[in-house]
C-alpha positions in Angstrom: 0.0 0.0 0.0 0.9 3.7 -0.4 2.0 5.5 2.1 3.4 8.8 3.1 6.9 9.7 5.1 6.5 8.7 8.4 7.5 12.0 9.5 4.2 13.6 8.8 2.9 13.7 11.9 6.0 14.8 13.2 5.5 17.8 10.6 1.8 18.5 11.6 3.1 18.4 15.5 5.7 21.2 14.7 3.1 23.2 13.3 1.3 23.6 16.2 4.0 23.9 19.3 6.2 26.0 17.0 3.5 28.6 16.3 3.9 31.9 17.6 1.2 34.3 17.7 3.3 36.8 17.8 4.6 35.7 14.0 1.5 35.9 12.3 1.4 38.9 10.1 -1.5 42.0 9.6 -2.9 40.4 6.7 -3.1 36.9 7.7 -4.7 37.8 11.0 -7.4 40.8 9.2 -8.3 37.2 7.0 -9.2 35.0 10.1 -10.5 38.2 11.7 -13.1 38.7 8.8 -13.6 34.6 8.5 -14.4 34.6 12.3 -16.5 37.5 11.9 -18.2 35.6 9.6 -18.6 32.7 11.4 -20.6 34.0 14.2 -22.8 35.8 12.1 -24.2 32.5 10.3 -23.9 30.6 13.0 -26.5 32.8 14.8 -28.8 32.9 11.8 -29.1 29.0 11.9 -30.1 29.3 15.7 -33.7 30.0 13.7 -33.3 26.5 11.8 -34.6 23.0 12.7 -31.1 21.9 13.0 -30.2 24.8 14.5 -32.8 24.4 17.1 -32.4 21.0 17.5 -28.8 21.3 18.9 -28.9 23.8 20.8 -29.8 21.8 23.8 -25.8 21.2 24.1 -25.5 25.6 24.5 -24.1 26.6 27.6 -25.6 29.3 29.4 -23.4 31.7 27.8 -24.8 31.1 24.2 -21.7 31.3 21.7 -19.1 30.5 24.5 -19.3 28.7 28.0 -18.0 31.4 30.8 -16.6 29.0 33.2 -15.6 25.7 33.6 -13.7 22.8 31.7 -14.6 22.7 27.7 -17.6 20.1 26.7 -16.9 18.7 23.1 -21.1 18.9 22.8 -21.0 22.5 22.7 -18.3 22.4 19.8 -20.8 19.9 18.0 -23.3 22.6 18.5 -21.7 25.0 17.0 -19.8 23.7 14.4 -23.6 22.3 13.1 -25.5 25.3 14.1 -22.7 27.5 11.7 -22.9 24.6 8.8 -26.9 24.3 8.7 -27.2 27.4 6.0 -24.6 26.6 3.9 -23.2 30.4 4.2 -20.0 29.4 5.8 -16.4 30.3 4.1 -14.7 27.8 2.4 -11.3 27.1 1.0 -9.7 24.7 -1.8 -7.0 24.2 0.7 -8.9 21.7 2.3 -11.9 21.0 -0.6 -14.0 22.1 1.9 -15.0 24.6 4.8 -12.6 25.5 7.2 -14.1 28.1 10.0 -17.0 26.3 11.2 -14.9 23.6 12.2 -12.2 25.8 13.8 -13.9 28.1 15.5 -16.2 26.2 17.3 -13.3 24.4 19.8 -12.0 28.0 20.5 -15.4 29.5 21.3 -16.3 25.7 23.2 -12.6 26.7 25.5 -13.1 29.9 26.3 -14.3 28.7 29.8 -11.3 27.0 30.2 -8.1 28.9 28.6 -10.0 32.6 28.6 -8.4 32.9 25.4 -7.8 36.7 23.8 -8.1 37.2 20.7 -4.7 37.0 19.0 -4.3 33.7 21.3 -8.0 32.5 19.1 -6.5 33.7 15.9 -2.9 31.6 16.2 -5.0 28.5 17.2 -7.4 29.0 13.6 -3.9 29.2 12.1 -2.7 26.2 13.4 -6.0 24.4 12.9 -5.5 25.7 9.0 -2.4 24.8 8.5 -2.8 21.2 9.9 -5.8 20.4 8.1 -5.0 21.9 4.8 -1.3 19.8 5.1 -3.5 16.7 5.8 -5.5 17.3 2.9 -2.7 18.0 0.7 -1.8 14.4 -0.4 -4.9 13.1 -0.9 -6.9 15.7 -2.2 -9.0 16.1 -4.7 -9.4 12.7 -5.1 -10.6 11.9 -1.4 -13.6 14.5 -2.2 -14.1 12.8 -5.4 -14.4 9.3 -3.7 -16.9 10.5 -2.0 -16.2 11.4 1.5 -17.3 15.4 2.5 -13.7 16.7 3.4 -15.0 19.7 6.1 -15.9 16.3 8.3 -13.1 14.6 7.6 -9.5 17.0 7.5 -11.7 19.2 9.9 -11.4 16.6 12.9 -7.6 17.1 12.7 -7.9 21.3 12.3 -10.1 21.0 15.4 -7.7 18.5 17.2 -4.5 21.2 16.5 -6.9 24.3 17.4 -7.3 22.7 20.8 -3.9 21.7 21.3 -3.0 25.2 20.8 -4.9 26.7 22.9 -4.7 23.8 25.8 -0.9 24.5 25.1 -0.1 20.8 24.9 3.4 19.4 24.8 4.9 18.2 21.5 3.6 14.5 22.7 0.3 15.2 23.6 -0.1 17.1 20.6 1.2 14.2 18.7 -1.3 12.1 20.5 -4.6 14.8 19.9 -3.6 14.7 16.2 -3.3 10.6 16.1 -6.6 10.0 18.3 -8.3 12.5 16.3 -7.2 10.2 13.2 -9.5 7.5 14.2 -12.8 9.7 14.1 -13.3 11.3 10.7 -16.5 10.3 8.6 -18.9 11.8 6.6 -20.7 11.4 3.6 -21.3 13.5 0.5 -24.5 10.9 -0.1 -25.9 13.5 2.5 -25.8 16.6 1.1 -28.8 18.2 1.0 -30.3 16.6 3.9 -30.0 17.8 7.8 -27.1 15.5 8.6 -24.8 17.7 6.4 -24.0 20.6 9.1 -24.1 17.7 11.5 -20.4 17.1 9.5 -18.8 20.2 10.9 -20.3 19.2 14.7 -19.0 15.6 14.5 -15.6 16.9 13.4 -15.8 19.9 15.8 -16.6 17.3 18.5 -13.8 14.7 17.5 -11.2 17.4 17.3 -11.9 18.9 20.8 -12.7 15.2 22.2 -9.6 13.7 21.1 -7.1 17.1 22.7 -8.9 16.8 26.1 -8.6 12.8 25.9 -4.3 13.7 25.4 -4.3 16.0 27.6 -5.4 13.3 30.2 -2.7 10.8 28.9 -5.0 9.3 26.3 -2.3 7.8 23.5 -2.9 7.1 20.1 -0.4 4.9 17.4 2.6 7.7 16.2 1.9 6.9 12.7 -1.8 6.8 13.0 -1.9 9.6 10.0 1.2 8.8 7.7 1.7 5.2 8.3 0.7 2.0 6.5 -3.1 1.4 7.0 -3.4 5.3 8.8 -5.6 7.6 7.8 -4.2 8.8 4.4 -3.6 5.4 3.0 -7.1 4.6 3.8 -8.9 7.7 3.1 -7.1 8.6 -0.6 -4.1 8.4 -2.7 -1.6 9.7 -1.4 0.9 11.5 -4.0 4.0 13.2 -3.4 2.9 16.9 -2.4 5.9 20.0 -2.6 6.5 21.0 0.8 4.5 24.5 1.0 7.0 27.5 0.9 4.7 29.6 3.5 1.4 29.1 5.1 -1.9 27.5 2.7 -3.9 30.2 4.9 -1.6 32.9 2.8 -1.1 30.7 -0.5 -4.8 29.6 -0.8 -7.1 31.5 1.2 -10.2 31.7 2.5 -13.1 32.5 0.5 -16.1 34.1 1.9 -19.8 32.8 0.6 -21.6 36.0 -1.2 -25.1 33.5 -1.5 -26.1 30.5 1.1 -25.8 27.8 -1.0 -23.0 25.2 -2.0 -20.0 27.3 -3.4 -20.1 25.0 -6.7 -23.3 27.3 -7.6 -21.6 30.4 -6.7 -19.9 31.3 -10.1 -22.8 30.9 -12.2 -25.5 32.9 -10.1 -23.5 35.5 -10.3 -22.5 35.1 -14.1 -26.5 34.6 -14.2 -27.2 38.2 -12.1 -24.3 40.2 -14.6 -26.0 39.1 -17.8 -29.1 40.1 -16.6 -28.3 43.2 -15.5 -26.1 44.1 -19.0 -28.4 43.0 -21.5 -31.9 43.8 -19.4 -33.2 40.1 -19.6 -36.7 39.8 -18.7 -37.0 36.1 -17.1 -40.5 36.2 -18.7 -39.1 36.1 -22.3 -36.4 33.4 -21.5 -36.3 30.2 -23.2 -33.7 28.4 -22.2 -30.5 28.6 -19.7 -27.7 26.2 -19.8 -24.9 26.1 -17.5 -21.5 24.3 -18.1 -19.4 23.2 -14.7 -16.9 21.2 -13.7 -17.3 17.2 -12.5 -17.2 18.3 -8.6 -20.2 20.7 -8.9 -21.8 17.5 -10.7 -21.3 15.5 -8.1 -22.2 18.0 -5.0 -25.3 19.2 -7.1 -27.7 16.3 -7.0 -31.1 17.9 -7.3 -32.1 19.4 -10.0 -36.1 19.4 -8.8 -35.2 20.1 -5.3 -38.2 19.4 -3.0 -36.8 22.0 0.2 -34.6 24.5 1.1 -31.7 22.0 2.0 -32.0 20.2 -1.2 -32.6 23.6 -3.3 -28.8 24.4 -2.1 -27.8 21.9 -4.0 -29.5 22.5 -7.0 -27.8 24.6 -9.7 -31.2 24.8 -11.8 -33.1 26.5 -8.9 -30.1 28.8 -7.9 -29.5 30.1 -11.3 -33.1 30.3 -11.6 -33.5 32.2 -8.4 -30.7 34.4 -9.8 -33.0 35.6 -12.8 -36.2 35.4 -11.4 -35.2 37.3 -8.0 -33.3 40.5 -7.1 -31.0 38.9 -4.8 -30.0 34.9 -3.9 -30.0 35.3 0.3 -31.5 33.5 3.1 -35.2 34.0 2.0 -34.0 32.5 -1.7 -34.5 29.1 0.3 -37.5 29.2 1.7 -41.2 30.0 1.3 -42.7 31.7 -0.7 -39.8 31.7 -3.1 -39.1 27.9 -3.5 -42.6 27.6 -4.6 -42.5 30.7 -6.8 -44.0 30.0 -10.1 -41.6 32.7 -12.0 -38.5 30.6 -10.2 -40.4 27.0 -10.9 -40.5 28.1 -14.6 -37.2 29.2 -15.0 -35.6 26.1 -13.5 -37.4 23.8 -16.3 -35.6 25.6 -18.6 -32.3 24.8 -17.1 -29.8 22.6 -18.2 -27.1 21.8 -16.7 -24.2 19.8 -17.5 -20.2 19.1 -17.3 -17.7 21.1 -19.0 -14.7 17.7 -19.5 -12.0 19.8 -19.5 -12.2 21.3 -16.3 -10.4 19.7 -13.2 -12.8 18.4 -11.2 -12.8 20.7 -8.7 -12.4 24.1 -10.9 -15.5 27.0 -10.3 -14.9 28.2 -13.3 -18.8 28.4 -15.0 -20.0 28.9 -18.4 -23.7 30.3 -18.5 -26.3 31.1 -21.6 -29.2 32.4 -21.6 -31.5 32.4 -24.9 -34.7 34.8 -25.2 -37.0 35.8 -27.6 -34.1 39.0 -27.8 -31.5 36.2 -28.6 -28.6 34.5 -26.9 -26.6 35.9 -24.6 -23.4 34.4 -22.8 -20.9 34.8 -19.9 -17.6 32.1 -18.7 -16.6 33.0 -15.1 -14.0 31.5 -13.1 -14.4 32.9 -10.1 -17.5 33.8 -7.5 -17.4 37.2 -5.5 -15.7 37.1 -2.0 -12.3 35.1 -2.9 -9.1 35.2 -1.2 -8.0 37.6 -4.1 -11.0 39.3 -4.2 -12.5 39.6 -0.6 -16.6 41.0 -0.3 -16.4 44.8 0.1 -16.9 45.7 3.9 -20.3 46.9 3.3 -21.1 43.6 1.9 -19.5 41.9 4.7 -22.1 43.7 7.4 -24.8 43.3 5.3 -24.6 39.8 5.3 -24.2 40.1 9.2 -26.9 42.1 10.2 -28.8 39.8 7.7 -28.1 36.4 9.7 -27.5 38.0 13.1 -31.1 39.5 13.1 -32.7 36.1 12.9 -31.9 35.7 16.3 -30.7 39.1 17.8 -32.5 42.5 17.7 -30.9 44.9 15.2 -29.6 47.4 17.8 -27.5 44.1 19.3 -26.8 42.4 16.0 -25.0 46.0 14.9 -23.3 46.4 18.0 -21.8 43.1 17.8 -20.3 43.4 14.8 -18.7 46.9 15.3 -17.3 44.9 18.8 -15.8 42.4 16.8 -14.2 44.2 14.4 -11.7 44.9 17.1 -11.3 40.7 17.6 -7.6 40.6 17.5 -7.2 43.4 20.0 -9.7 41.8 22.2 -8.3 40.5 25.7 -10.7 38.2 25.7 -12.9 37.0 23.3 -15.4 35.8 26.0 -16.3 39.6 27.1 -17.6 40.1 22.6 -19.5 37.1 22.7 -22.0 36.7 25.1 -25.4 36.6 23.6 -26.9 34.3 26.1 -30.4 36.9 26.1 -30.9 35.7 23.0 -30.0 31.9 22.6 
């Protein structure tokens, strides 16, 4: 069997106990900033969904962050489902998959314990990031491809290393968290669309925090539980010889911040849909067909093209291009009534077809839209949504979006105050003093 050099875990331990906060530069830490930012904001708007409501039983009294006492891995599965359940968190190709709502969730679940400040919580995302994204690295895209929904599974090991940090385990226990964690990933792409999806970012939320508490107690694992023969990489892809990565995959490959709540494979083409409407003035009454080219991966993630709810409309290219014509916006309401059964939208999303572009790599966003009306046929190739690494959301966007989520479950005057506290997140002394919204929960 293939296998990696052994000394990958000793690399992924490294990354952790060598990180100094005090190394991480202005832009890397406005990045994280914004992605936790982010973070909170959708995770308080999917307080207000079923799977929202469902697991917030496991809040502490504190809402977002338990004020006292040791760290409960149930209130990282809370959160890390809870900020998953709308589809609206960041992303990154790093890791194929979604990288804040599984790293934020342990720092917010220890703030009892390590009253951690805020460049403390930004140097643990980091190290999270970095340890996940060189996890992912060998194995990646084709351990997506396979199948298996990457946020579940390279997040268990960013969650482990975010807790390590910030429990300031020793090189061996840290070694341990990341081998113990090894044993825990799962998760399905079969599910997407249904409410076990955000349950993916809890479960690996859960694991990561479960497994640095359990080294922290003494709990061992196998050394070569990730790089060895029959460890995780060998059996979840592979594994390929990978360049060793000059600087940090945070700085190289981002994070990407979602402008609609939907899977990010649909991102590209709404808003290749929205800028041929507005150039050419399409009336979605005199369209007559729309066809969208993708790659495989948005093939694969987008399984319902005659989506029957809001979670299976997310993955549904014909109804969110559809709902990009039809509608002024694609937001929160776009997936949910009236507008999923919206005869304008319904009629639109016949007309859709949607296929693979075969020479894209499988996991490309680039998008190819058309649109032919009775005024003729229009088209637009985009490879790239709004709110990349390269090209973040303009700051006006960004607090839109958070007033937008963080109303459905605070009152505006709270919502707006929050945000304006946590623009100051690094500086804070402690994050636990921003983040109390327990009125509310």
């Amino acid at each position: 069997m293939a296998t990696t050099p052994p000394a990958v875990e000793s690399r992924l331990t490294a990354i952790v106990t060598d990180l100094d906060s005090e190394a991480i530069g202005e832009p890397t830490t406005k990045a994280v900033e914004r992605a936790f930012v982010d973070t909170v904001g959708v995770t308080l708007a999917s307080f207000s969904t079923e799977v929202g409501r469902s697991v917030s039983r496991w809040l502490p009294d504190g809402g977002l962050v338990a004020l006292a006492g040791r760290a409960d891995p149930e209130h990282a599965l809370a959160l890390g489902a809870a900020g998953h359940a709308l589809d609206y968190d960041d992303l990154s190709w790093a890791i194929d998959g979604h990288p804040s709502v599984v790293l934020v969730p342990p720092i917010l679940a220890l703030v009892g314990e390590t009253d951690a400040s805020g460049r403390e919580a930004i140097a643990a995302y980091v190290a999270g990031f970095e340890v996940m994204s060189t996890v992912a690295a060998p194995i990646s895209p084709d351990h997506y491809e396979t199948g298996w929904h990457a946020t579940a599974t390279f997040g268990a090991f960013g969650a482990a290393a975010v807790a390590a940090w910030l429990l300031d385990l020793a090189p061996e226990e840290t070694r341990n968290a990341l081998c113990i964690a090894a044993s825990t990933p799962a998760g399905l792409k079969r599910n997407f669309g249904s409410m076990t999806k955000p349950m993916h970012a809890g479960f690996a939320a859960r694991s990561g925090l479960t497994a640095a508490l359990l080294a922290s107690d003494g709990v061992t694992a196998d050394a070569e539980a990730i790089g060895g023969e029959g460890g995780f990489l060998d059996l979840y892809g592979r594994p390929h010889e990978v360049e060793p990565s000059e600087g940090w995959y945070i700085d190289e490959r981002g994070i990407h911040t979602k402008a609609y709540p939907c899977c990010y494979f649909t991102h590209t083409a709404i808003a290749a849909t929205q800028s041929l409407a507005a150039q050419h003035g399409i009336s979605p009454t005199e369209v007559e067909a729309i066809t969208v080219e993708a790659s495989r991966g948005a093939a694969d993630a987008l399984a319902h093209s005659d989506p029957e709810t809001g979670l299976e409309a997310k993955f549904s290219m014909e109804y969110a291009v559809a709902s990009a014509l039809a509608r002024d916006r694609v937001d929160l309401a776009t997936f949910e009534e009236p507008a999923l059964s919206d005869p304008a939208v319904q009629r639109l999303r016949e007309r859709v077809t949607f296929r693979v572009e075969p020479d894209l790599a499988y996991d490309d966003h680039t998008a190819t839209v058309r649109i032919e009306s009775s005024a003729g046929s229009v088209e637009r190739r985009q490879e790239n949504p709004p709110g990349t690494h390269e090209d973040p959301l303009s700051e006006s966007r960004r607090r839109a979006k958070f007033l937008d989520c963080a109303t459905r479950t605070l009152e505006r005057e709270r919502a707006e105050r929050l945000y304006d506290d946590l623009g100051g997140f690094a500086e804070a002394g402690s994050i636990a003093t921003l983040l109390d919204v327990s009125e509310a929960l």
